[in-house]
BAFI-3210 file (N, C-alpha, C; in Angstrom, 3 decimals, decimal comma, padded with zeros to 6 digits):
// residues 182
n [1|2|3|4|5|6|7|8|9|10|11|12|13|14|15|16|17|18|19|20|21|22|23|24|25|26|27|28|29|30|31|32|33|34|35|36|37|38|39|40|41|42|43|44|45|46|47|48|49|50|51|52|53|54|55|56|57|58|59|60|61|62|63|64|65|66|67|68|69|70|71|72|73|74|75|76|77|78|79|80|81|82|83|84|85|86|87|88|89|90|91|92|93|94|95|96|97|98|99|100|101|102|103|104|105|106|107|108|109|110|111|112|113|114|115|116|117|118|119|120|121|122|123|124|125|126|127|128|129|130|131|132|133|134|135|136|137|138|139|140|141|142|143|144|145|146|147|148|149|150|151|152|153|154|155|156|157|158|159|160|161|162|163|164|165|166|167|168|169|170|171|172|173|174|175|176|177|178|179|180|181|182]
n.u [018,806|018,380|020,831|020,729|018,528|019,681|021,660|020,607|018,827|021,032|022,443|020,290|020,407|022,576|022,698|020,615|021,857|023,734|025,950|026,111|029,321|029,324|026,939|024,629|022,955|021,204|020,408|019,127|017,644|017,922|020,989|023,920|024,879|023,848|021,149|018,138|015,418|013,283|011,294|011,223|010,173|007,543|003,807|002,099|001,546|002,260|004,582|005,413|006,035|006,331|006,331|007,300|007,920|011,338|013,055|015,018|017,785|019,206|022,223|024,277|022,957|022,976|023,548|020,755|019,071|015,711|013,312|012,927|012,729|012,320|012,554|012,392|013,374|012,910|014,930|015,250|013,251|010,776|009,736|010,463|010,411|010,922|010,501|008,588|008,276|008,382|007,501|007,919|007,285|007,531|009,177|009,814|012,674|013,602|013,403|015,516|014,911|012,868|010,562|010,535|008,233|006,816|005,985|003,401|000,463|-001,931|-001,731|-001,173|001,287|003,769|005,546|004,762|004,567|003,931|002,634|003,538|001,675|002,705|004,127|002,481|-000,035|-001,563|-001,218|002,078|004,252|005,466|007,306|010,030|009,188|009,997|009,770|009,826|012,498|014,244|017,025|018,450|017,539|018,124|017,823|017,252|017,331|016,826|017,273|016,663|017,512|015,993|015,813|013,137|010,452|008,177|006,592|004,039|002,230|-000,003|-002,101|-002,565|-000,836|001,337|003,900|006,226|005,900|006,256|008,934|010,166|009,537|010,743|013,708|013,732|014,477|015,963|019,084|020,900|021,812|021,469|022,130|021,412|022,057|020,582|019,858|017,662|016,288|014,376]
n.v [110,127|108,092|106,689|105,489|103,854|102,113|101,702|100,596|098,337|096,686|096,591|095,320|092,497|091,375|091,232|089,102|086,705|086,138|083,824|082,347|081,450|079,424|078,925|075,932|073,152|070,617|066,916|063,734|062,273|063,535|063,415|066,006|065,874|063,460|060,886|061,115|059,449|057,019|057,362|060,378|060,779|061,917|061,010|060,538|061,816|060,131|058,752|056,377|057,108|058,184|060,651|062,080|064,532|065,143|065,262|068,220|069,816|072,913|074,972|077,520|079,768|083,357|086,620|088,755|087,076|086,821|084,985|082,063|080,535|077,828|076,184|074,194|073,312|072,902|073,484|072,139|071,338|070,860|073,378|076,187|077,600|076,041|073,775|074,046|072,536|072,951|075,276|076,898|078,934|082,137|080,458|080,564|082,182|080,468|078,134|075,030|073,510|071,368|068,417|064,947|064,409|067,042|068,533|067,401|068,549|067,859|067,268|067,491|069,403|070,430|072,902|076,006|077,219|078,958|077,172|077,317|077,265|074,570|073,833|071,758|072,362|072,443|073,512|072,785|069,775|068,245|065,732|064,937|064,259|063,926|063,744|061,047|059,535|061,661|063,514|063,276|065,382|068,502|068,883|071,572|072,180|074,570|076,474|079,769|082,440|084,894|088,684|089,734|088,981|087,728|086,705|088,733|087,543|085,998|083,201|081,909|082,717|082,636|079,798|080,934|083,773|083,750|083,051|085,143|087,053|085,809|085,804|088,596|089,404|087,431|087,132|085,162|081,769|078,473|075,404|072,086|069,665|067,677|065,038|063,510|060,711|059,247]
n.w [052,080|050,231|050,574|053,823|053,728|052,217|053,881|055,999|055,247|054,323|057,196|058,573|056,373|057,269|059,796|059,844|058,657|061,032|062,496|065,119|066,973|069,173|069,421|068,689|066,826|067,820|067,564|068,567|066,350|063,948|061,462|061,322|057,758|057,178|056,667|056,351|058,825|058,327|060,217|059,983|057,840|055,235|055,433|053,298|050,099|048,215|050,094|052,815|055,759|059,204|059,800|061,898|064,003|064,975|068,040|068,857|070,519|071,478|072,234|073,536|072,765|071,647|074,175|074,647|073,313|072,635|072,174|070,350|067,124|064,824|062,123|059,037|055,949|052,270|050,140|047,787|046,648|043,749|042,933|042,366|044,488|046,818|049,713|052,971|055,444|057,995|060,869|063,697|065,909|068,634|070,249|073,771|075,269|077,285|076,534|075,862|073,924|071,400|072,121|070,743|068,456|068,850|066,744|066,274|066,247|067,502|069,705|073,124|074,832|077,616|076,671|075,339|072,332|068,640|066,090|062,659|059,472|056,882|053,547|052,758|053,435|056,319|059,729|061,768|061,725|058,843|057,225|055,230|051,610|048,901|045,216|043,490|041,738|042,389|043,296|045,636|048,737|050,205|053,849|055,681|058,974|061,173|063,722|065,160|067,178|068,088|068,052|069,529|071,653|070,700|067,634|065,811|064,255|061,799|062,575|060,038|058,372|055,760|055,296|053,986|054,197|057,547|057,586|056,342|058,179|060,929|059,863|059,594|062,485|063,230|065,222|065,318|064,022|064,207|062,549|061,176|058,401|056,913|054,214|052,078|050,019|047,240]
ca.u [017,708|018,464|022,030|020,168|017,567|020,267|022,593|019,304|018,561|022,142|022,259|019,035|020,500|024,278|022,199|019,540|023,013|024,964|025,997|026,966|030,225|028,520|025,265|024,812|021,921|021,797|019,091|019,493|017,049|018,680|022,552|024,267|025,072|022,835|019,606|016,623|015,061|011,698|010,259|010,890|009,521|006,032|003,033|001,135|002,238|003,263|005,770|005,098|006,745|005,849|005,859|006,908|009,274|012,734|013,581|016,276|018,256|020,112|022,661|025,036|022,203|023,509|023,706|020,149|017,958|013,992|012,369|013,806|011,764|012,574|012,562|012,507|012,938|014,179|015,717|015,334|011,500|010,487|008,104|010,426|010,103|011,430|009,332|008,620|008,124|007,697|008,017|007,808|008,338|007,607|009,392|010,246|013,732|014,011|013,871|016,647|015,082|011,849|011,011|010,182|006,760|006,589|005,082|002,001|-000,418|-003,371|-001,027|-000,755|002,667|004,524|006,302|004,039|005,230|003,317|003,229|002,876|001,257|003,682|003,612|001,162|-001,399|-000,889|000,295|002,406|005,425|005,470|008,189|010,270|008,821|010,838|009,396|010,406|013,577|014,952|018,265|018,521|017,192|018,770|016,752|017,644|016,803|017,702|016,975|016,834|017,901|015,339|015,240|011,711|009,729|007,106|006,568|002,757|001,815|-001,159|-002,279|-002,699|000,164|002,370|005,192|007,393|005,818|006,912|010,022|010,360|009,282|011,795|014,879|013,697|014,833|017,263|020,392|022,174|021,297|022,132|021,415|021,313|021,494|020,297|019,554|016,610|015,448|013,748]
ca.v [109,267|106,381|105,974|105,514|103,124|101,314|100,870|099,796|096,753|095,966|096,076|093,744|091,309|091,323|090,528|088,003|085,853|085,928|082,351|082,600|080,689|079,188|078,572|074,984|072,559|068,717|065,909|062,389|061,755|064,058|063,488|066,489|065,229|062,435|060,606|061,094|058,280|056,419|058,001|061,817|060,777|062,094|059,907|060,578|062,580|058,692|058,574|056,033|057,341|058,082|061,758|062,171|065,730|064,954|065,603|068,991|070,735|073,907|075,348|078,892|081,504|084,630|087,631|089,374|086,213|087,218|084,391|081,453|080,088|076,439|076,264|073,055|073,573|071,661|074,385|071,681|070,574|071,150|074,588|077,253|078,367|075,438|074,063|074,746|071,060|072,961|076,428|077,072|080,081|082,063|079,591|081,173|082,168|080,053|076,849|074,447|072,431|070,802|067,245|064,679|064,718|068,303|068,848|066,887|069,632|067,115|066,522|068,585|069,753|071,279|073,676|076,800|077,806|078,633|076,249|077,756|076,466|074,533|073,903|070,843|073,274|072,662|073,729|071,146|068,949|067,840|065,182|064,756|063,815|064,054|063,238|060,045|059,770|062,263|063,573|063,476|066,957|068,888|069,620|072,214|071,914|075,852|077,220|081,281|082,985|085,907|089,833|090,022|087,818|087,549|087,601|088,922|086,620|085,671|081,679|081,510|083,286|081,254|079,885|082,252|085,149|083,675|083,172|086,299|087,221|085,417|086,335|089,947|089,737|086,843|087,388|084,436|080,577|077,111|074,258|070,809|069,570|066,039|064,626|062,222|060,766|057,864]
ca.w [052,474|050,023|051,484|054,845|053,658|051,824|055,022|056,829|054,355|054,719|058,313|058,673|055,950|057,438|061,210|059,729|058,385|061,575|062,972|066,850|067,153|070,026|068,938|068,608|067,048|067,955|067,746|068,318|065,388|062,536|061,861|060,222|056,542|057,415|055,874|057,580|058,925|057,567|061,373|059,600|056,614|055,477|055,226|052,513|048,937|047,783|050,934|053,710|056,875|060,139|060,020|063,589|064,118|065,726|069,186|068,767|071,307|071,323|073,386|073,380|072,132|072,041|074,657|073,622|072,348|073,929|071,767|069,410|066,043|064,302|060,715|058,300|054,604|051,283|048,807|046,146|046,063|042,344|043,186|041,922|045,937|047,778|050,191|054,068|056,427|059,638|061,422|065,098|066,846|069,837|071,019|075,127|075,455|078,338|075,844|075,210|072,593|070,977|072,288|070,072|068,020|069,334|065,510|065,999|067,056|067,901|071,082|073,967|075,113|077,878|076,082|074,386|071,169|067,699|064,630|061,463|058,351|055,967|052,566|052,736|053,734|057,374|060,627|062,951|061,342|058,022|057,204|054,035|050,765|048,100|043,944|043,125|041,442|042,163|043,646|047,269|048,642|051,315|054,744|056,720|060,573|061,760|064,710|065,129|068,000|067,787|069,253|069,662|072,426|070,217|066,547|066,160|063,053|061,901|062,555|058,653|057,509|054,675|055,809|053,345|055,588|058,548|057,131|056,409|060,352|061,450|059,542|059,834|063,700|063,697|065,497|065,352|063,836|064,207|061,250|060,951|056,931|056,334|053,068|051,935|048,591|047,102]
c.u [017,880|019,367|021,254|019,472|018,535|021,226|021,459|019,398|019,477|022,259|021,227|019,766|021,590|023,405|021,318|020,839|023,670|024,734|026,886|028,209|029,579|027,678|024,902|023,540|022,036|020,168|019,518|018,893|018,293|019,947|022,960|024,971|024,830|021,437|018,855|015,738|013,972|010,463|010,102|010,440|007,906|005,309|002,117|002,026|003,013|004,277|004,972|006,370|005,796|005,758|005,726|008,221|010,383|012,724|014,963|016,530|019,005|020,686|023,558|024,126|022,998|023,302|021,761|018,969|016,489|013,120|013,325|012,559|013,128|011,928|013,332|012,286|014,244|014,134|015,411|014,376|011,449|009,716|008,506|010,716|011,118|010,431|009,607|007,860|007,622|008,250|007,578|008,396|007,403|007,504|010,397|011,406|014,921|014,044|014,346|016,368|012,932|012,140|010,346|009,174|005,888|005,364|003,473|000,812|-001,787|-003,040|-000,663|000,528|003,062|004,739|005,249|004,701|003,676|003,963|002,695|002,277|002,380|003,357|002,841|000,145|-002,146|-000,081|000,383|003,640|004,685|006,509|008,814|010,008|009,444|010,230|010,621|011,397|014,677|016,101|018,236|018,385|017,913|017,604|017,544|016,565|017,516|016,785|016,967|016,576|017,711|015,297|013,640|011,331|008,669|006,990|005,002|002,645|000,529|-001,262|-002,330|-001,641|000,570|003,545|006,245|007,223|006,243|008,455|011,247|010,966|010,573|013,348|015,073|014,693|015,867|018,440|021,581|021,322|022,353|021,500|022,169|021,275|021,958|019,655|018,318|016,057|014,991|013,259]
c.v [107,868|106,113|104,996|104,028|101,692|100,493|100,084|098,379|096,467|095,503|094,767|092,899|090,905|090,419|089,163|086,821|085,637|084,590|082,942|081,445|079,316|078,505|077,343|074,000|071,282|068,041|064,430|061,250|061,934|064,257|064,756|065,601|063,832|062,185|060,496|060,263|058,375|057,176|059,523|061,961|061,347|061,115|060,148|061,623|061,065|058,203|057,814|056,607|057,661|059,507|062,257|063,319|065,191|065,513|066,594|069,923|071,734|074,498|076,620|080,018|082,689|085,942|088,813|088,323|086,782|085,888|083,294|081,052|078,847|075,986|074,702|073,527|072,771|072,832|073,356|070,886|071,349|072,412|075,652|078,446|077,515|074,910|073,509|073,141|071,983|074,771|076,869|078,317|080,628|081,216|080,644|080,981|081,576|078,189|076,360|073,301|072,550|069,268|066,586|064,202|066,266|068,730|068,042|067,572|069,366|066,769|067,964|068,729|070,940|072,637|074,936|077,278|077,694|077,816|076,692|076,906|076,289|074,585|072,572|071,552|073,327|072,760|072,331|070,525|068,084|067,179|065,613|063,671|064,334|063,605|062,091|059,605|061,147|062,465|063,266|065,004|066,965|069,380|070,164|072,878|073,166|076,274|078,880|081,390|084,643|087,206|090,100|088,830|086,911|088,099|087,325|088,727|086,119|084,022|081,404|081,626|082,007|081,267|080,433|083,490|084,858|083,575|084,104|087,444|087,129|085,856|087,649|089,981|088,252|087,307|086,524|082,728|079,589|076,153|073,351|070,545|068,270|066,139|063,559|062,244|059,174|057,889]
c.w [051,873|050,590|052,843|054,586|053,142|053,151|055,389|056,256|054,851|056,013|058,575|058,019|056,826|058,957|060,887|059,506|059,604|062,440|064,156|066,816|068,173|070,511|068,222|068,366|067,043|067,717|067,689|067,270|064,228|062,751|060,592|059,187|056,607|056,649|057,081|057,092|058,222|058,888|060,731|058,461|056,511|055,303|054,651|050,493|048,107|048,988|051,931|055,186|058,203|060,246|061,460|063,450|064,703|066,847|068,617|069,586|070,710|072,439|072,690|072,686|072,712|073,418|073,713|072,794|073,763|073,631|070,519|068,259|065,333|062,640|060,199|057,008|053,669|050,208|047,144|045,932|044,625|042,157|042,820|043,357|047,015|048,499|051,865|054,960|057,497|060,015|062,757|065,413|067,738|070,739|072,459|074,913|076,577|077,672|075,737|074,491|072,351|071,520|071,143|069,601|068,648|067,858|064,865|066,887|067,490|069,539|072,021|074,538|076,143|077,406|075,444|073,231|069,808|066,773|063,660|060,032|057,619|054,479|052,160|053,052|055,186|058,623|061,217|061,678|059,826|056,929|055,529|053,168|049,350|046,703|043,772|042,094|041,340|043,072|044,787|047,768|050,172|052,338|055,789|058,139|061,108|062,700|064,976|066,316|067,829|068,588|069,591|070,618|071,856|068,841|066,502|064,527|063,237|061,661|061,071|057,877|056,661|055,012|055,136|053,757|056,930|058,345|057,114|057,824|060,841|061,200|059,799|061,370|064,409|063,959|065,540|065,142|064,040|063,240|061,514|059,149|057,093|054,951|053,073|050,648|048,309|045,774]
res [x|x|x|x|x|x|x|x|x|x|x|x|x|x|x|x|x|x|x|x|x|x|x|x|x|x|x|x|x|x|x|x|x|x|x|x|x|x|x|x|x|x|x|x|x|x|x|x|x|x|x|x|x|x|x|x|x|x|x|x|x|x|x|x|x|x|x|x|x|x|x|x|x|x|x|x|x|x|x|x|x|x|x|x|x|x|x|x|x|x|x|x|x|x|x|x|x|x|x|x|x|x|x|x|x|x|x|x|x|x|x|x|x|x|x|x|x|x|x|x|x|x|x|x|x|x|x|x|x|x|x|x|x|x|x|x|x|x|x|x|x|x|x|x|x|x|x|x|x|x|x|x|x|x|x|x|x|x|x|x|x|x|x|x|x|x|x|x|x|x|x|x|x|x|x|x|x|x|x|x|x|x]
***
């Protein structure tokens, strides 16, 4: 029974990791190993920016995607956690991107998808803000290429439970990593 439980985990982690050869993310805002502009900046936390999401396509999802989710996070905010800019998902598997200011949820849009709460407290796009002197932080712009059509999350959840969600039933990602500091 533990063998069992143990492959299991494994399986899930080994699938939540896999990168489609393929599987491709672009934006004409965010350049990989690029600074992100003063427009993806946040606007408030000390940061003047414009706090407007990026326009990002994707192309080659895998064989098997039902639903995609869009993930923003900086591994090296000061919190011990990291912290979580933006998270989108049941995004339709018939998608090939986000357009741009998709993350301002006062605005109506085409497209249906949920936006989860970030770690500003909430949902919709929440740029990079970085503590003032410090290093240059990494933001990663990943896309997931999800088995499920639908992940059945609650509008409140924390974006480290969606997180979660998501990786649980990722089959295959694409990232973007820009830098930004001040």
């Amino acid at each position: 029974m533990k063998g069992r439980i143990l492959i299991s985990a494994l399986c899930l982690l080994a699938a939540s990791s896999v990168s489609a050869a393929g599987f491709k993310l672009t934006s004409p805002q965010v350049k990989a190993g690029g600074v992100i502009a003063d427009q993806q900046v946040f606007n408030g936390f000390g940061c003047t920016g414009g706090n407007v999401s990026p326009a990002l396509s994707w192309k080659g999802a895998p064989a098997g995607t039902k639903s995609f989710a869009l993930t923003v996070y900086d591994p090296d905010a000061p919190t011990g956690s990291g912290w979580w800019h933006w998270v989108v998902y049941n995004i339709p598997a018939s998608a090939k991107g986000l357009p741009k200011d998709f993350g301002d949820i006062s605005k109506s849009h085409k497209l249906k998808a949920s936006q989860g709460m970030t770690d500003y407290g909430a949902a919709g796009f929440g740029g990079a803000c970085p503590p003032k002197g410090d290093k240059p932080h990494r933001y990663f712009f990943t896309v997931h290429a999800l088995d499920v059509a639908k992940l059945d999350a609650d509008p409140n959840a924390s974006p480290a439970l969606l997180g979660f969600m998501i990786n649980a039933h990722s089959i295959a990602k694409a990232t973007i990593l820009s830098y930004y500091g001040r």
